[in-house]
C-alpha positions, -999 to 999 in steps of 0.1 A, spaced: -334 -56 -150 -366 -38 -165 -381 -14 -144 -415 -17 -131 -451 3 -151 -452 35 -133 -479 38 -116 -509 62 -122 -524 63 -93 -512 59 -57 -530 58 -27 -527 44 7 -542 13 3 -539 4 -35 -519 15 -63 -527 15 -104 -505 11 -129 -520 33 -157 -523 -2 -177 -540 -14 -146 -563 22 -146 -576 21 -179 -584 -16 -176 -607 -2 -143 -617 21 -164 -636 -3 -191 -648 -22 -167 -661 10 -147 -681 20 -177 -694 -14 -183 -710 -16 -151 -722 19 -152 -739 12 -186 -754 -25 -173 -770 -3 -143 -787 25 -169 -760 51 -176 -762 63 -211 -744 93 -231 -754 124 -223 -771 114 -188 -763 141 -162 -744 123 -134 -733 136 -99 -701 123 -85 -695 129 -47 -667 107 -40 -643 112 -17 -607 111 -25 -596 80 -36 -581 51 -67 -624 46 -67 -631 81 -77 -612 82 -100 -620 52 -121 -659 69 -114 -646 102 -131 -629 84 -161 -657 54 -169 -682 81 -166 -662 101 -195 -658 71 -212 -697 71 -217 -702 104 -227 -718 116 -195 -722 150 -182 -699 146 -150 -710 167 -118 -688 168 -97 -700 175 -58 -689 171 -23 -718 171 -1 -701 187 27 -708 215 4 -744 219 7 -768 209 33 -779 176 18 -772 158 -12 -811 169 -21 -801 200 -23 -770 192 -42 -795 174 -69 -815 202 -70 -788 231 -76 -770 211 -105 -799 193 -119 -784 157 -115 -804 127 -129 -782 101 -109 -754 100 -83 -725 78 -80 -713 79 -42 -690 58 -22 -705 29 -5 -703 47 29 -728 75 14 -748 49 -1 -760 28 29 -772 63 43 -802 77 46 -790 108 29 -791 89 -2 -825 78 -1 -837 108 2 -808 124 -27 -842 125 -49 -830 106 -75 -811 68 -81 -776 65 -66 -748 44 -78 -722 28 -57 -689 38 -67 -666 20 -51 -685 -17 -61 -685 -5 -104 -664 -33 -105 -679 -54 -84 -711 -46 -107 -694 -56 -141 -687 -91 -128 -701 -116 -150 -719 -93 -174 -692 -92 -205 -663 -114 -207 -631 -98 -208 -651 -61 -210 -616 -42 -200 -605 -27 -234 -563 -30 -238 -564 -5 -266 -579 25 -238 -556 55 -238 -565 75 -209 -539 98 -218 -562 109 -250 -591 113 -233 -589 153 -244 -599 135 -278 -630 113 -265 -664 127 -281 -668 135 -241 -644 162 -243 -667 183 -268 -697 185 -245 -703 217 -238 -717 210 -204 -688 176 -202 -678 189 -169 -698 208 -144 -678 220 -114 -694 237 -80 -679 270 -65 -669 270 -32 -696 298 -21 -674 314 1 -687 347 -12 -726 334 -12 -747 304 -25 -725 283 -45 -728 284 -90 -731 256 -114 -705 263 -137 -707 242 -169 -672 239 -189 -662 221 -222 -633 195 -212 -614 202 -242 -613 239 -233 -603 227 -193 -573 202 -207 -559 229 -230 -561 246 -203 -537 224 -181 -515 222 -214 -504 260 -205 -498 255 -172 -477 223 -180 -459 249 -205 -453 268 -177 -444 245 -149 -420 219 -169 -436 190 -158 -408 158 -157 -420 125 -172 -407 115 -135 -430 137 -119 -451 128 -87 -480 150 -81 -492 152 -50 -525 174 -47 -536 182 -8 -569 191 -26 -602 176 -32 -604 161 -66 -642 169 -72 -631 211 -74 -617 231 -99 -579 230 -84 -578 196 -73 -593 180 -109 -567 201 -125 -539 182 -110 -555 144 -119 -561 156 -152 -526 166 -158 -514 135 -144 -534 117 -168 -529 134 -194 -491 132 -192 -489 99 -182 -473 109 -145 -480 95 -112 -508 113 -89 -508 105 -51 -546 105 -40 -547 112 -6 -573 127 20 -570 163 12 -591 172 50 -562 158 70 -534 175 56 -503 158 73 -520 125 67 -519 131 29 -481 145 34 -468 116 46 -485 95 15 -467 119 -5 -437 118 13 -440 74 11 -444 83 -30 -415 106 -30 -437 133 -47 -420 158 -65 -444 182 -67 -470 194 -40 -502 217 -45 -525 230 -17 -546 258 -6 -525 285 14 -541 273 47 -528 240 38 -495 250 35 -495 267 68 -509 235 84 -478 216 63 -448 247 71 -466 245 113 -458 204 111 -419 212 100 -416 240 121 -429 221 153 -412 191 148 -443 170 135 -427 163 99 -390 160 96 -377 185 69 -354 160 57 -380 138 44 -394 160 22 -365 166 1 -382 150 -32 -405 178 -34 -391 203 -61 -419 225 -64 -446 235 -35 -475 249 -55 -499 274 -44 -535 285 -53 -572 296 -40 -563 322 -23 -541 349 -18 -506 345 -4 -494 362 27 -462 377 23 -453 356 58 -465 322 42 -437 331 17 -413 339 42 -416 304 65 -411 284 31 -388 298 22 -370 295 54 -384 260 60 -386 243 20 -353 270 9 -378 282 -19 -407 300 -26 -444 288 -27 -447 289 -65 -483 312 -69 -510 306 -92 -546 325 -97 -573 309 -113 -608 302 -106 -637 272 -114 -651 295 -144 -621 302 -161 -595 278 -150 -559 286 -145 -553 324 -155 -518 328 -142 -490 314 -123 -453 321 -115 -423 305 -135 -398 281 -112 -369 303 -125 -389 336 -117 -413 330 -84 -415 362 -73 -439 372 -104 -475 362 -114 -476 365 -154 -507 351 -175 -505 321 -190 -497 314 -227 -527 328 -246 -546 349 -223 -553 382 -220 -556 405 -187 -571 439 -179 -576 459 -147 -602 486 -152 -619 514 -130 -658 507 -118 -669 527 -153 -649 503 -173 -620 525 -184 -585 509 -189 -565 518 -156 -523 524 -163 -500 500 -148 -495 497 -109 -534 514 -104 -557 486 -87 -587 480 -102 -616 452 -114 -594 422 -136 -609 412 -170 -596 378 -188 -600 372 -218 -589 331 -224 -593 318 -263 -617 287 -248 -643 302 -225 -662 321 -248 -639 334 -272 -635 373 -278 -655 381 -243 -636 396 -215 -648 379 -182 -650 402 -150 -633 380 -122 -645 398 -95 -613 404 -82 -592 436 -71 -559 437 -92 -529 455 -110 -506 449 -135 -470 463 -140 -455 471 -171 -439 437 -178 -471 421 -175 -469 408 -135 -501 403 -123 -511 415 -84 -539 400 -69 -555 410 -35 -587 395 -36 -623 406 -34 -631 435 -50 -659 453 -27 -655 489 -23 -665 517 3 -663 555 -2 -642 575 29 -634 607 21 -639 606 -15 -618 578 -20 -627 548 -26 -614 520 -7 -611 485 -11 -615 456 17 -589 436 -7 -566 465 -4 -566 465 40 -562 424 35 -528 428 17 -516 457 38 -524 437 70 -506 403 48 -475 423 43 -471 426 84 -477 394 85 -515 397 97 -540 371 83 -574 384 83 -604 389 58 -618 425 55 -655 433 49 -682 459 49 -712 467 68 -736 498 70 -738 509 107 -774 512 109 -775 547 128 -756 571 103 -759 544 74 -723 549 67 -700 515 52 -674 506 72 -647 483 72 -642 456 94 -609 434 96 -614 402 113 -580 391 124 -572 351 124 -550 350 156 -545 312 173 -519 325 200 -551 349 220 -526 380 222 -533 405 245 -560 433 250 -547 461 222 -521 439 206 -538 436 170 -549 475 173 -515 486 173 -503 457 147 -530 473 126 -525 506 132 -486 505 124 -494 481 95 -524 494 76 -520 530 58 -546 556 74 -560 562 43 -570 522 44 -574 518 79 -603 499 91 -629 512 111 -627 481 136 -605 449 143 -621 420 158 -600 388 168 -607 356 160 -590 322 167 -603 308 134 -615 325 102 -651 304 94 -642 283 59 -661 265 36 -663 227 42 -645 219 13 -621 238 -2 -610 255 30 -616 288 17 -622 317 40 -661 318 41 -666 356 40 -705 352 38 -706 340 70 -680 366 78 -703 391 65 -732 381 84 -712 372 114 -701 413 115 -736 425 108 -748 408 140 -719 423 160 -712 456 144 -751 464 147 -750 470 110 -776 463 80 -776 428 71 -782 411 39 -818 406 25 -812 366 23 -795 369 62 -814 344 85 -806 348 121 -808 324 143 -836 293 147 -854 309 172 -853 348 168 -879 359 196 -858 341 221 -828 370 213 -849 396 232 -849 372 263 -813 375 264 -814 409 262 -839 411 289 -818 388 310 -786 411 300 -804 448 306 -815 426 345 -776 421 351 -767 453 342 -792 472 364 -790 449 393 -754 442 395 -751 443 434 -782 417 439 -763 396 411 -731 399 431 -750 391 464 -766 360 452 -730 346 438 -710 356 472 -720 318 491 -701 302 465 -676 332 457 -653 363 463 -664 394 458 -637 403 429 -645 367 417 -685 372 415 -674 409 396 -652 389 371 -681 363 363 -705 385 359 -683 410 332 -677 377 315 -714 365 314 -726 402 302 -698 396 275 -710 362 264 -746 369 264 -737 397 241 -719 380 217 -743 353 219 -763 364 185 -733 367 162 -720 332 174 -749 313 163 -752 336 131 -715 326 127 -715 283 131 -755 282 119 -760 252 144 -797 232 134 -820 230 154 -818 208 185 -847 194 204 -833 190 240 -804 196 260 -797 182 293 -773 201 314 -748 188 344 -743 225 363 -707 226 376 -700 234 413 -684 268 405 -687 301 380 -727 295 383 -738 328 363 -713 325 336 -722 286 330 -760 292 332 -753 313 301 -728 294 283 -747 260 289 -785 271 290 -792 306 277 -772 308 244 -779 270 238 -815 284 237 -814 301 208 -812 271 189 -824 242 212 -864 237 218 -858 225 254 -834 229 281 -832 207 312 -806 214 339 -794 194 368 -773 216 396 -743 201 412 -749 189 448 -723 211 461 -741 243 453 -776 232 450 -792 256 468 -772 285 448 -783 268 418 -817 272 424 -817 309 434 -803 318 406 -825 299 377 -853 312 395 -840 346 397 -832 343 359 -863 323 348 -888 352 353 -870 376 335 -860 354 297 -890 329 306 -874 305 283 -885 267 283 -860 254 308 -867 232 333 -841 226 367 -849 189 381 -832 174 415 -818 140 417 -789 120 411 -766 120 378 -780 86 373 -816 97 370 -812 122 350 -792 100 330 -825 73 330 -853 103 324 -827 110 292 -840 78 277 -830 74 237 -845 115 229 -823 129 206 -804 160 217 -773 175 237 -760 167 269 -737 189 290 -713 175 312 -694 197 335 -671 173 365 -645 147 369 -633 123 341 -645 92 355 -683 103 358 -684 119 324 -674 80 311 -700 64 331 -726 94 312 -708 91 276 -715 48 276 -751 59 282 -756 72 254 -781 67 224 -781 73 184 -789 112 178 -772 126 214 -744 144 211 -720 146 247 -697 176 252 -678 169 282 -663 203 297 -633 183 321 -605 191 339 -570 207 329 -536 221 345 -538 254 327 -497 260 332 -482 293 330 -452 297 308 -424 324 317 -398 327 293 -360 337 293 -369 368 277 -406 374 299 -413 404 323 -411 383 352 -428 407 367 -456 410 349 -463 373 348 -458 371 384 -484 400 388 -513 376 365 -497 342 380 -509 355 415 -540 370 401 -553 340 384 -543 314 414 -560 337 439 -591 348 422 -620 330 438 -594 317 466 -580 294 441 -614 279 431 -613 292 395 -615 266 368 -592 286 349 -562 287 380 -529 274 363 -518 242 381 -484 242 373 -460 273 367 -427 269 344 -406 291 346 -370 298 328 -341 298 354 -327 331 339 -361 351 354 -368 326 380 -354 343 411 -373 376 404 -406 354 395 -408 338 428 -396 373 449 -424 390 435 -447 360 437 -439 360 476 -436 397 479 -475 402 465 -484 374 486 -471 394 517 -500 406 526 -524 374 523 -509 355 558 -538 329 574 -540 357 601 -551 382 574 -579 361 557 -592 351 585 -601 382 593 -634 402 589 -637 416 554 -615 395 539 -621 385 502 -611 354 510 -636 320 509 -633 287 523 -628 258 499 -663 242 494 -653 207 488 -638 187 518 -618 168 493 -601 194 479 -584 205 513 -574 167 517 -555 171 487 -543 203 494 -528 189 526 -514 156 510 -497 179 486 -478 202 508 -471 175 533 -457 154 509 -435 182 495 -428 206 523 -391 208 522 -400 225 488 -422 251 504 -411 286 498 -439 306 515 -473 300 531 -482 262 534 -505 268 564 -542 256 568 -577 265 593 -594 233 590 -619 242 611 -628 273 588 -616 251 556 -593 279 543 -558 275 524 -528 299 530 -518 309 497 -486 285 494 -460 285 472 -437 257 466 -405 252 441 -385 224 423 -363 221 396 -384 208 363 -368 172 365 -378 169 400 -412 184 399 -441 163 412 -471 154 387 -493 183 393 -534 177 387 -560 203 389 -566 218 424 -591 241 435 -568 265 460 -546 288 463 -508 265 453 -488 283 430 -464 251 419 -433 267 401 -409 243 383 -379 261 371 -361 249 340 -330 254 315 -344 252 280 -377 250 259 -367 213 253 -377 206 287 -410 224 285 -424 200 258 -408 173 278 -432 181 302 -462 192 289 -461 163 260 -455 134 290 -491 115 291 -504 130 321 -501 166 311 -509 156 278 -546 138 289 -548 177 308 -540 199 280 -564 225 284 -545 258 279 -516 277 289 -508 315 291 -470 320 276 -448 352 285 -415 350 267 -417 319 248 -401 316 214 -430 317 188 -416 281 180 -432 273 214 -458 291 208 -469 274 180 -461 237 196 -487 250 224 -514 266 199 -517 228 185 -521 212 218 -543 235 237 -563 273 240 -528 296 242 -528 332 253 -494 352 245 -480 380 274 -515 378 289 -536 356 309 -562 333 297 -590 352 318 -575 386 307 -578 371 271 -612 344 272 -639 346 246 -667 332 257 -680 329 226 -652 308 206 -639 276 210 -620 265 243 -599 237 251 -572 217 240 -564 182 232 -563 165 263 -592 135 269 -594 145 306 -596 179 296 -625 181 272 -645 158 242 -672 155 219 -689 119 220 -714 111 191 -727 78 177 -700 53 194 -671 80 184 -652 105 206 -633 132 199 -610 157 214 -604 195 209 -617 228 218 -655 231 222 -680 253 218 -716 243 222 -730 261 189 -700 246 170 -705 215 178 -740 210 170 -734 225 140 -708 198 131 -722 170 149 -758 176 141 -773 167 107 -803 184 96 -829 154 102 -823 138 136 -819 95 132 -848 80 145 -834 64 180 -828 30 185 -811 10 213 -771 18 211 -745 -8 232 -719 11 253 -688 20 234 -652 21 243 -638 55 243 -618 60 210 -601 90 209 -589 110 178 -561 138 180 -572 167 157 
């Protein structure tokens, strides 16, 4: 029985034969010529990944075009796009096309998925049988010196128009095919976009070797894994953040291993590879991520052999250098600038890569990245050079300088990428032992993300850059834009400096609605916010937003005023905020307190949710909505085209304590977080788990802190005690421990008449514990259990799962860890308080817990206003028009 034509192309809804592909092809360029395209015309492709963009790619070549290739995400409009390459026409897909975007692209637009649609009727039989994509290398197109014209990624700046010959890119891929032993059997599966330098590279080869490539949508990488995993593809290529994503799936249980077991080579390239990356796959794939180095000027420079990963070595044909900043040749093993030499890009020229490097004496090539240089000492010293110390201790983070601005000295700053929130001091010490002194940086700063271009997934040190200068107080570029509204920086320092200097008054005004330690902890954290406030905005780049409407919650008033109004500020014209009933009163004080010192356009109103839903109308703009779940729906099916909703809900917050946890210690921060504020702390963990090996000591030193907070004791003058503020929260509170008293293990009293909770303690074994929902008082729940297998058990069940907000682990395995980190905001052998940032991203994936509702679609995940806006936001607001009331859709990132 004859096989069946392998196919060329396979995607998730169609696949091509490469007869069938070269038949689309014809046709393709038929329709492109009917609708104006001629030979030498200078056409943009922004296409997303698909069978369609392809056949765009190929009929386009077929005609003798100067390809383009964009990805609008890129740039800030396709405009802009048209105006940094120089594009006469754009093919897009159809969704691009019926945008307004492409109107106003500033020149015609083609739709790209419909070219066949287009050809219909023109030409009878227009496909061509005798096409042989497989030869394209030898179409006239292929000697245009400007055939292809690729983008950089700009992660170092403004993105370049590099133009290249095809027949120099396809010889090209023929040395990496020499090197790689590509199968005629081979499935290629790139988790890449196709319209960059990497990603073309792979559906060239395919086509020119006649193998199958599985096109797949390279920004969700285990949605493209399991195409390639339905394809059995044989070999993989991504980014090295797309392989963590990938290794994080196996390692977590997402993917099964098993199912992966066609893949015989994992490929790897833009960007340097972590020693730790290399670890996991091996570990998790039982092989190494095979390394290449290249970039979108000269193509593929060097790569690893499959019998000999452990070393870089040029490819066939090209020539390397590594020489000192006065051009002299540097001896093997010295780092210094790397010079290729290829025989197609301009033969006989050595091109400077920009990149820090060294060679050995049998020719392996060592990359660690940029090649930026400060002088300590009398050395000089390399950011590249910190990045691969910190890589080889398994520390992800991207190293820059900045110019303090009082001794205009450079320094170094690491920025650490660090999704678990360790402790205060953790990543100084990793560093410290890691990095050499000689290379030491002069600061570490902690982020959960590194920033990365919208494309290519490359860490974006420009924004980096300018996202240090800001926070180190250092000189910033000469092309650095702040933020949208400058003059309104000074207000928050005005309203900072007022803080600061009036502390006790600040405190004072807080105390109706909260302890004394709690009002000190808000206002640290507000000072903290407001000061990181600049460098956040500098660091998403948010648009500018007309107005923001603002739901106050009943509790942290300071620190929300200036997470929800002040910073929003900086970027938004208008503010309008609506206090919670509860705490009215409060409310008011304090926005007046606070108004005449920033004197910012914000306005408070009275009235119900509902009218300030009607005054909303169809404006364009942000609305913040702090409360309960079901009153956030009722504001999200209000809205209207151009308003973006972040909801900031509800979540259980568990603790975690581990076999091998300090009990102690977690006990210590358990207490402390369900006590602060009386237990009216949004961050208070609802729900303690706790391994039965510590569990005993846990709960003794739980009750034993607790000793000295009896109902007698806060009753009593000068307690720091407060009463609940909302009457239904002590019915609950009562319902709870009523329900379960036979499980009560200390405390469990109540003064209704003064409205305050006896810190109570109550314990179960996991597979009896209750459901446990947010609760504003002082309950510590514990639930004691046997194995990690249980935890996810647990915290994956729906109703822990619609709450995931974030957890604090002591003594987890890292595997939990990392099952945690996907789900929701993690802290590691600290607290959240201890380790909150109020100026990143918070949350987790629960729909109760938190979303982000725009244009009829919701999603879930950490939020942060500035973010947010700068995602959501385009830079031209729709005109409004009437919108219908959506059902909620939710989407898991």
């Amino acid at each position: 029985m004859p096989h069946p034509p392998a196919l060329a192309v396979a995607s998730p809804r169609s696949q091509l034969t490469h007869a069938a592909l070269a038949r689309a092809t014809s046709t393709a360029a038929t329709a492109l010529h009917a609708a104006g395209v001629r030979a030498g015309d200078r056409v943009g492709l922004c296409m997303p990944n698909s069978p369609a963009l392809v056949v765009a790619f190929l009929a386009l070549a077929r005609l003798d075009c100067s390809i383009v290739l964009l990805d609008e995400r890129g740039f800030g409009s396709l405009a802009e796009a048209v105006a940094l390459t120089g594009a006469t026409r754009l093919v897009l897909s159809r969704e691009t096309c019926a945008t307004e975007a492409a109107d106003r692209a500033g020149c015609p637009t083609i739709d790209g998925d419909g070219l066949a649609a287009l050809a219909h009727g023109l030409v009878d039989d227009v496909a061509d049988d005798t096409l042989r994509l497989e030869e394209l290398g030898s179409w006239p197109w292929a000697d245009r010196p400007d055939g292809l014209t690729l983008v950089t990624s700009g992660s170092t700046g403004r993105p370049d128009v590099v133009p290249r010959r095809p027949r120099d890119f396809i010889a090209n891929l023929r040395r990496t095919h020499d090197v790689i032993g590509y199968r005629p059997d081979d499935v290629l599966a790139p988790l890449l976009p196709l319209t960059h330098q990497y990603g073309l590279s792979i559906l060239l080869l395919g086509i020119v070797l006649r193998l199958t490539v599985v096109v797949g949508p390279h920004d969700r990488v285990l949605e493209a894994l399991r195409l390639a995993r339905r394809f059995r593809a044989t070999v993989v290529d991504a980014t090295p953040q797309a392989h963590d994503a990938v290794l994080r799936a196996v390692e977590t249980g997402r993917i099964e291993a098993a199912g992966l077991d066609s893949v015989r080579h994992w490929c790897v390239g833009g960007g340097p590879v972590a020693a730790s990356l290399q670890q996991r796959a091996q570990r998790v794939h039982g092989s190494l991520l095979l390394d290449g180095y290249g970039s979108t000027e000269l193509g593929n420079v060097a790569h690893v052999r499959p019998d000999d990963p452990a070393r870089l070595r040029a490819l066939p044909g090209i020539r390397l250098r590594v020489v000192a900043p006065d051009g002299d040749e540097l001896p093997p093993g010295a780092w210094g600038h790397l010079l290729v030499l290829t025989p197609d890009a301009g033969a006989g020229t050595w091109h400077p890569t920009g990149d820090l490097a060294s060679l050995e004496t049998d020719g392996t090539l060592v990359v660690r990245g940029r090649h930026e240089a400060v002088l300590r000492n009398g050395l000089v010293v390399y950011p590249a050079a910190v990045e691969r110390a910190a890589a080889e201790a398994g520390i992800l983070g991207a190293c820059v300088t900045t110019t303090h601005p009082a001794t205009a000295q450079d320094r170094l700053v690491l920025v650490v990428e660090d999704r678990l929130r360790h402790g205060p001091g953790y990543w100084q010490r990793r560093v410290r032992d890691a990095v050499p002194p000689s290379v030491r940086p002069d600061r570490v700063v902690v982020r959960d993300h590194l920033p990365r271009t919208p494309v290519t997934h490359k860490i974006d040190r420009r924004r980096i850059r300018d996202f240090v200068a800001v926070l180190d107080g250092g000189v910033r570029d000469e092309q650095f834009t702040s933020v949208p509204f400058p003059m309104r920086i000074e207000a928050l320092h005005r309203v900072r400096e007022h803080l600061t200097a009036r502390s006790d008054e600040v405190v004072q005004l807080l105390l109706p609605y909260s302890s004394r330690e709690a009002a000190h902890i808000e206002l640290d954290a507000t000072l903290s916010a407001l000061a990181g406030a600049e460098a956040e905005v500098v660091m998403h780049r948010p648009p500018v937003v007309p107005t923001s409407w603002v739901h106050m919650p009943s509790n942290v008033l300071l620190y929300s005023y200036a997470l929800y109004v002040l910073i929003p500020a900086l970027f938004t014209e208008r503010l309008v905020l609506r206090p919670s009933s509860r705490v009215h009163e409060a409310t008011v004080a304090l926005h007046r307190a606070l108004q005449a010192v920033h004197g910012l356009p914000v306005t408070l109103v009275a009235g119900t949710q509902a009218e300030l839903v009607r005054s909303r109308g169809s404006a364009p703009g942000t609305i913040v909505f702090t409360g309960r779940y079901p009153n956030a729906e009722e504001v999200r099916r209000t809205l209207a085209p151009g308003q973006l909703m972040l909801f900031f809900g509800q979540g259980t917050n568990p603790i975690l304590v581990g076999e091998g946890a300090d009990a102690a210690a977690a006990a210590r921060d358990a207490v402390r977080m369900r006590l602060l504020n009386s237990g009216q702390d949004c961050f208070g963990p609802d729900l303690h788990l706790v391994h039965r090996a510590v569990a005993d000591e846990f709960v003794l030193t739980v009750t034993d802190l607790l000793a000295t907070h009896t109902l007698e004791s806060i009753v009593t003058a000068g307690s720091d005690h407060v009463p609940i503020a909302d009457p239904l929260v002590l019915r609950d509170v009562i319902e709870h421990v009523g329900r379960h008293r036979a499980h009560v293990r200390w405390g469990g009293r109540v003064d209704l008449r003064r409205m305050l909770v006896e810190p109570t303690v109550l314990v179960w074994d996991v597979v009896d514990a209750p459901e446990c929902s947010e609760v504003f008082a002082p309950v510590l729940n514990i639930a004691v259990y046997d194995d990690e297998h249980q935890v996810r058990e647990v915290l994956g069940s729906e109703f822990y799962r619609e709450r995931s907000m974030c957890a604090s682990l002591y003594g987890a395995s890292d595997a939990l860890a990392a099952w945690c980190s996907d789900r929701m905001t993690t802290s590691v052998d600290a607290s959240i308080v201890a380790t909150d940032d109020p100026n990143q991203a918070f949350g987790g994936v629960g729909g109760m817990a938190n979303y982000a509702a725009w244009a009829g679609r919701t999603e879930i995940g950490p939020l942060l206003i500035s973010e947010a806006v700068s995602r959501w936001f385009s830079a031209e607001l729709p005109e409004p028009t009437p919108l219908a009331p959506q059902p909620l859709r939710r989407s898991t990132p």
